[in-house]
N, C-alpha and C positions, 0 to 999 in steps of 0.2 A: 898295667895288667893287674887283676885281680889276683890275690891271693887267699889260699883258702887253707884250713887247719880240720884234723878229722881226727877226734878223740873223743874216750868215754860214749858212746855210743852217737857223739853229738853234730851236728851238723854248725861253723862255724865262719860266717860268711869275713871276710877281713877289709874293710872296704864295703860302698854301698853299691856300684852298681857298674858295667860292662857296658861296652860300646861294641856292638858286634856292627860293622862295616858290611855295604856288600862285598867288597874289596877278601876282606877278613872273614867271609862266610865263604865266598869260593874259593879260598885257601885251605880252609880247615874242612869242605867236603873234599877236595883233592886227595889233601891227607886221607881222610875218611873212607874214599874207595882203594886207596892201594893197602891199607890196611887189611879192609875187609876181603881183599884180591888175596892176600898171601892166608890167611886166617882159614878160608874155604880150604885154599891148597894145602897147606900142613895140618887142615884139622884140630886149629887150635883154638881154645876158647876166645872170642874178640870181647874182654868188659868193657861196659859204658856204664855211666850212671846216669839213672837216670832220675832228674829235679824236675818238680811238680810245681806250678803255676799257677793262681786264679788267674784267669781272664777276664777282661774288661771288654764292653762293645768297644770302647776309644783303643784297646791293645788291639783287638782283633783289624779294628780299621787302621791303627798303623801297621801291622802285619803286614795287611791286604796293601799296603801303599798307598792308601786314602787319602792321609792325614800328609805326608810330607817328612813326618817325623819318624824316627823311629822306635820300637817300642821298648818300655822299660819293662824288665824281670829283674825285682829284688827283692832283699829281704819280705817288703809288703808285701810283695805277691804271692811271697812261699806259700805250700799247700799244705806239704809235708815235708819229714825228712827224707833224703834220698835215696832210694834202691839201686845195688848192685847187677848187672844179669850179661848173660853172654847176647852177644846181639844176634849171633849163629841160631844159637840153637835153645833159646829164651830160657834157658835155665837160671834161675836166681842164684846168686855168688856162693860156696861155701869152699870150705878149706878141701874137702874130699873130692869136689868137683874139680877145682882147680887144677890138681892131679892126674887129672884124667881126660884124655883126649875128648875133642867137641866130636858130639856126633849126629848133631842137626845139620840141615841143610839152612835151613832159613828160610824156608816159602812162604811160614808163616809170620815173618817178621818183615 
């Protein structure tokens, strides 16, 4: 498993690249919706981060299941550095926020 480091303002990949499975993708949405199930009900902020990717026509065809393969997201592909934000209620990360109960619903996410 990847491992990752987050200092200095810096984004710091450890390792080059992930295997996400489909196996290992319907896992981690499973996660993903009881998550967002209790988040709505207590009103609490859900963070994600979220990393930016160029894409490739050969990424999007292995996406799409084209190719066979599956596709790589690494370093190469970064776009930027990663942004913080509530998945709720799309407000970008700050410490004040944090503090304070979510109060989106998420229609728009």
């Amino acid at each position: 498993m990847e491992r990752m480091q987050y200092g200095e303002g810096r984004f710091i990949p450890l390792g080059d690249q992930q295997e996400v499975t489909p196996p290992r993708q319907l896992h981690a949405e499973g996660i993903f919706e009881q998550r967002e199930s209790y988040a709505r009900k207590s009103r609490t902020h859900m963070w994600v981060v979220i990393v930016t990717h160029f894409a490739t026509d050969q990424m999007l065809d292995a996406f799409a299941g084209k190719t066979g393969e599956l596709p790589i997201l690494d370093a190469d592909t970064l776009a930027m550095r990663p942004g913080v934000m509530c998945y709720i209620c799309a407000e970008p990360y700050t410490d004040r926020l944090k503090m304070r109960r979510c109060k989106g619903d998420g229609r728009h996410v």
